[in-house]
C-alpha positions in Angstrom: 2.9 -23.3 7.7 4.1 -21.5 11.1 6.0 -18.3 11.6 7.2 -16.1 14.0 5.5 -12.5 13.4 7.0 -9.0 14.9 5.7 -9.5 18.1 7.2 -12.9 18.6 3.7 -15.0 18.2 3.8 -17.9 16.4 1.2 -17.6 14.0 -0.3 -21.0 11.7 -1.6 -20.1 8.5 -3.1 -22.8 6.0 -1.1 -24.3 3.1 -2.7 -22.6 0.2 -3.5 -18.7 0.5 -6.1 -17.6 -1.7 -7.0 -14.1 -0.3 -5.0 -11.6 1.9 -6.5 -8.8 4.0 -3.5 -6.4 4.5 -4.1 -3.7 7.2 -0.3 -3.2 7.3 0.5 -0.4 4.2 4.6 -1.8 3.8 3.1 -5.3 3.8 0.6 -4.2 1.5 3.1 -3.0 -1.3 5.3 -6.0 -0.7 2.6 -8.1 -1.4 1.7 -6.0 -4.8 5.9 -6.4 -5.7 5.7 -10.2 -5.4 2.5 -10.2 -7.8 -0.1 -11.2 -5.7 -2.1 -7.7 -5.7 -4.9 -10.1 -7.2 -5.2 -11.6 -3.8 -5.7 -8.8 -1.7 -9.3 -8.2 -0.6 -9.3 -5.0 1.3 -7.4 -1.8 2.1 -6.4 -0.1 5.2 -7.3 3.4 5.5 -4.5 5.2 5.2 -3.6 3.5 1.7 -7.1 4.5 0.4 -7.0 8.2 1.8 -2.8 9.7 2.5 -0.7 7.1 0.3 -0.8 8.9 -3.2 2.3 6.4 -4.6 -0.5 3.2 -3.8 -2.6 4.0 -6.7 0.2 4.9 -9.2 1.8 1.3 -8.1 -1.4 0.0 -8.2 -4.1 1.3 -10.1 -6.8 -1.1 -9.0 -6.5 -0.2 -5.4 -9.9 1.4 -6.0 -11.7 -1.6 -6.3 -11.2 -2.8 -2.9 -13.4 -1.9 0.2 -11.6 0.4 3.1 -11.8 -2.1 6.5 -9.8 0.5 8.7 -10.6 3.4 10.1 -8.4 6.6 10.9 -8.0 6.0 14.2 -6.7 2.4 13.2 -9.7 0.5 14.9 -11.0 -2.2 12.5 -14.7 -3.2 10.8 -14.9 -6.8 11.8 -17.8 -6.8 10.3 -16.7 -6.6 7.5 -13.6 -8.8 7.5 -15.5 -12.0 8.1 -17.5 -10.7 4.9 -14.0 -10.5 3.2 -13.4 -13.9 4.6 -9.5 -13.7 4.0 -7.0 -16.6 4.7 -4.9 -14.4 6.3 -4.4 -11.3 7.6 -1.4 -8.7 7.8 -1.2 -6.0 10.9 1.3 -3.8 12.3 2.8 -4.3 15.6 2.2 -0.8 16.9 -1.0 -1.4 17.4 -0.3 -4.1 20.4 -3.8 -6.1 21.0 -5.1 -5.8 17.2 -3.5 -8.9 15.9 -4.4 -11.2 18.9 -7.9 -9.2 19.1 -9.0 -9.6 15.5 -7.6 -13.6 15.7 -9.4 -14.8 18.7 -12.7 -13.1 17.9 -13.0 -14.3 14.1 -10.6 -17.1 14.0 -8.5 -15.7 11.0 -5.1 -16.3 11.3 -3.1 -12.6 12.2 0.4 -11.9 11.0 1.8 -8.6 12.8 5.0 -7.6 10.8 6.9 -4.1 10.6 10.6 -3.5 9.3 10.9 -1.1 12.3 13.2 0.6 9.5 15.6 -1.6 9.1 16.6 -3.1 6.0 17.3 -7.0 7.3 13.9 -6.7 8.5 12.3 -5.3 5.6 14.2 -8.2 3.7 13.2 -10.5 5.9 9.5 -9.5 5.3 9.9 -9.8 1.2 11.1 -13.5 1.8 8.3 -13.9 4.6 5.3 -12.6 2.7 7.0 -14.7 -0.5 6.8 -17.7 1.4 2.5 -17.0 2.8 2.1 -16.6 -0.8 4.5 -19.0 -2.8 6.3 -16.9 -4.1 9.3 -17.4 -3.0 11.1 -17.2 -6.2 10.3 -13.8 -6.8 10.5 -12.9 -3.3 14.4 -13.9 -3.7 14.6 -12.2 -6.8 13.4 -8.7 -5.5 15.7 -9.1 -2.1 18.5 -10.6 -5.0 18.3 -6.9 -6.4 17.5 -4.7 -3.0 21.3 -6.1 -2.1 23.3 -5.3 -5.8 22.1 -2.0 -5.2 22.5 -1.0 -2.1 26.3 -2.9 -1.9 28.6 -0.5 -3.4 26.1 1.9 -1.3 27.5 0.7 1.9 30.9 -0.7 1.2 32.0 3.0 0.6 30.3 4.0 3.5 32.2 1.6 5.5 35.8 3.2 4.5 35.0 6.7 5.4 36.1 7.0 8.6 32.9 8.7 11.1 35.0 12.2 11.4 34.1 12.4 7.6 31.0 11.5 7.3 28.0 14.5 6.9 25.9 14.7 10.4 22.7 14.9 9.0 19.6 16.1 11.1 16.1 14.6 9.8 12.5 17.1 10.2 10.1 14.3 9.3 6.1 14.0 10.5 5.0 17.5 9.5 7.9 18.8 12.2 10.8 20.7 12.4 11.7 18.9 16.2 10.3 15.7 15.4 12.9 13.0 13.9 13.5 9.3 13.5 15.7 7.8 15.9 17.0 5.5 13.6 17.1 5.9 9.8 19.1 3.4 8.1 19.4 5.5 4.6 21.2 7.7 5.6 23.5 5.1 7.6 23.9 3.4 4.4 24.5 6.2 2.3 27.2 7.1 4.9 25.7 10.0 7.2 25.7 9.8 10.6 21.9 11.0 11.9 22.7 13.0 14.9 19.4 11.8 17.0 20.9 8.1 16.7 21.2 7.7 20.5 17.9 8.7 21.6 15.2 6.7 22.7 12.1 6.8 20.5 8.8 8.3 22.3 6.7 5.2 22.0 7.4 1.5 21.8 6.8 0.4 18.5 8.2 3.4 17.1 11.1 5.2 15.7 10.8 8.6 16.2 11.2 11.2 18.9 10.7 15.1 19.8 13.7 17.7 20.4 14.1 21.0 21.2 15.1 23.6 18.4 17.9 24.4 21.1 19.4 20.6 20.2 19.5 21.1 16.7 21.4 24.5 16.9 24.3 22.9 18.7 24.4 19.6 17.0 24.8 21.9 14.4 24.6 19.6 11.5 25.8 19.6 7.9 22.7 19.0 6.2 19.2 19.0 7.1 16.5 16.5 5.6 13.2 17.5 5.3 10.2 14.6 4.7 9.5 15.5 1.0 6.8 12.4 0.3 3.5 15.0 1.2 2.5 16.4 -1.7 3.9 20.4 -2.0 0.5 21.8 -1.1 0.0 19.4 2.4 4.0 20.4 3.2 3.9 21.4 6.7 7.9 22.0 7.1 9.2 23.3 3.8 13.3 23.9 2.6 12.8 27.8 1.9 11.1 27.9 5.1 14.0 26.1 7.3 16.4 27.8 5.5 14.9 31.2 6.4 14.3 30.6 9.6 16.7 33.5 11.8 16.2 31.1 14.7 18.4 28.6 12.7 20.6 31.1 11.0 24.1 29.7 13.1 23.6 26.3 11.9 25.8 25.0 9.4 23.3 23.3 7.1 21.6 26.9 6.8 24.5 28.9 6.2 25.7 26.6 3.3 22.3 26.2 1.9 22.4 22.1 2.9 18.7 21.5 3.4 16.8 19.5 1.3 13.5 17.1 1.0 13.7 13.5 1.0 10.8 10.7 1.1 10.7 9.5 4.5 8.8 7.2 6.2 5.2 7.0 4.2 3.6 4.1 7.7 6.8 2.6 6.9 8.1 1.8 3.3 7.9 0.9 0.2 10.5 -0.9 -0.8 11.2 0.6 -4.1 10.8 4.1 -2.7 13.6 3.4 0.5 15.8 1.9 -2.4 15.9 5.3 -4.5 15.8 7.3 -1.7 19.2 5.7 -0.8 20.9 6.1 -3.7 19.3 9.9 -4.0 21.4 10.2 -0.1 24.5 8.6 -1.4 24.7 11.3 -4.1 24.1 14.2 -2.2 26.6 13.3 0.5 29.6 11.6 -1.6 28.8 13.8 -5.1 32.5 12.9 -5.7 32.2 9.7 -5.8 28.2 9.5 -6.7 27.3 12.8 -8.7 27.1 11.3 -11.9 24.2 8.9 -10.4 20.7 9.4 -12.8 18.3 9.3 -10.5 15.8 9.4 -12.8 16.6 6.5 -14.3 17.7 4.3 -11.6 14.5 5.4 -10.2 12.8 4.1 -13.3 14.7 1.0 -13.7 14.1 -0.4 -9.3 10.3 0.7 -9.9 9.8 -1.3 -13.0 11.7 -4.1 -11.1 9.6 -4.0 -8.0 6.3 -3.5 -9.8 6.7 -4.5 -13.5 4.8 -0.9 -14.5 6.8 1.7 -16.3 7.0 5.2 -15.9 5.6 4.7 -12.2 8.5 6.9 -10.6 8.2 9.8 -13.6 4.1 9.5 -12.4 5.9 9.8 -8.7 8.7 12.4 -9.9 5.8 15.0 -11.1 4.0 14.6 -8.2 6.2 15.4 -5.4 8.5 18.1 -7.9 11.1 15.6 -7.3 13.0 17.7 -10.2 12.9 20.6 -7.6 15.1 18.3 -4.9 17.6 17.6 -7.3 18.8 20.4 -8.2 22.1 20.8 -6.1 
């Protein structure tokens, strides 16, 4: 089988796919979605030691041996000891997946959604395909689409004049923020640093000044809620106390509030709930009487056939303290 990765390599993999080395943490809970978590032989780093949603999604995470190391760089060593099939990496990091091919002939696959939702699709159906699992690789994008349609439809008749301008404070940062954030597109926000250029290739996100966000001025401000409350770096009563911040209209009228974020991408569960957690807050008119808590539930169990995996996530990010509005 041959595909085209992120980067635009064609990559050959062999007909039958027996174990997966994922270094790529979206891929990696993609691959545990479509069942094949059995498969997967090692863990990247950040999964084992940042991602606290991994091991409520899947408990046996712990099993496998860490083969990346924070700074990214992998133990190749220690993948030909894996000996996988097939390996997942991420396209930021530009020589890795030609680097870790052409020295230990293993076939790399370097895939990222960039934060888009076609692409994130496109990676279900992908990764489905490597594995065989096509079937339940439709299924899964089959269900992404129901719930995110009515999402977007109603986003597409409000005209932009009244639609919220939303500023995002993700990465530990007041003045850093994705350049692109496709939630709160679909939800119907406008994000205000839409027509920046991201600071790196291969990423999303960019720097401002604290003078930019005063005069966009936005309605609401999003804070990156998926740290754990005692690793929060930017916090809501913090922003909202802030004097330098005191003229902005999100302040004033007490608009600021967490959200997940990118977590090295997504999960694609998470990005689903967090949608329909935007749609509310912005259209509570037409979306108020949404139940988080049980739509949260219900994609969860959908994605990873494990109840009461978003309760285990909604008491460990005080998700009940976002939702109060």
């Amino acid at each position: 089988m041959t595909f085209k990765d992120s980067l635009d390599r064609t990559v050959t993999i062999p007909p039958k796919i027996e174990r997966i080395l994922s270094l790529q943490p979206e891929i990696t809970r993609i691959i545990v979605a479509l069942g094949a978590g059995d498969r997967l032989v090692g863990l990247d780093y950040f999964l084992r030691h940042d991602d606290h949603l991994f091991r409520i999604i899947y408990p046996q995470e712990s099993r496998l041996p860490v083969v990346s190391k924070p700074d990214d760089s992998v133990n190749k060593e220690l993948v030909v000891r894996l000996d996988p099939d097939v390996v997942f990496a991420s396209p930021s990091e530009f020589q890795a997946p030609d680097s870790i091919q052409r020295s230990l002939g293993i076939p790399v696959i370097a895939l990222s959604s960039l934060g888009h939702f076609d692409k994130l699709l496109g990676e279900i159906a992908l990764v489905g395909a490597v594995t065989g699992l096509e079937a339940r690789a439709q299924e899964l994008v089959a269900f992404f689409q129901e719930k995110i349609r009515p999402l977007s439809e109603h986003a597409a008749s409000v005209p932009p004049e009244k639609r919220p301008r939303v500023y995002l404070a993700f990465w530990s940062s007041l003045t850093r923020t994705p350049v692109f954030y496709e939630p709160v597109n679909s939800a119907g926000g406008i994000n205000l640093a839409e027509n920046l250029l991201p600071s790196s290739l291969g990423s999303v996100q960019t720097v401002v000044t604290l003078e930019q966000i005063i005069k966009w001025d936005p309605d609401i401000i999003l804070i990156q809620g998926n740290f754990l409350p005692n690793e929060r770096m930017v916090m809501v009563k913090q922003v909202l106390e802030d004097h330098r911040l005191s003229s902005v209209k999100a302040v004033k009228s007490k608009q600021v509030f967490y959200t997940f974020g990118f977590w090295y991408w997504w999960d694609p569960a998470e990005v689903l709930v967090e949608t329909l957690y935007l749609a509310r807050m912005f259209y509570p008119e037409k979306f108020g009487r949404l139940d988080l808590a049980k739509e949260g539930e219900e994609i969860f169990t959908k994605f990873y056939r494990q109840d009461g995996a978003f309760s285990a996530l909604w008491k460990l990010l005080n998700l009940h303290e976002w939702t109060r509005q």
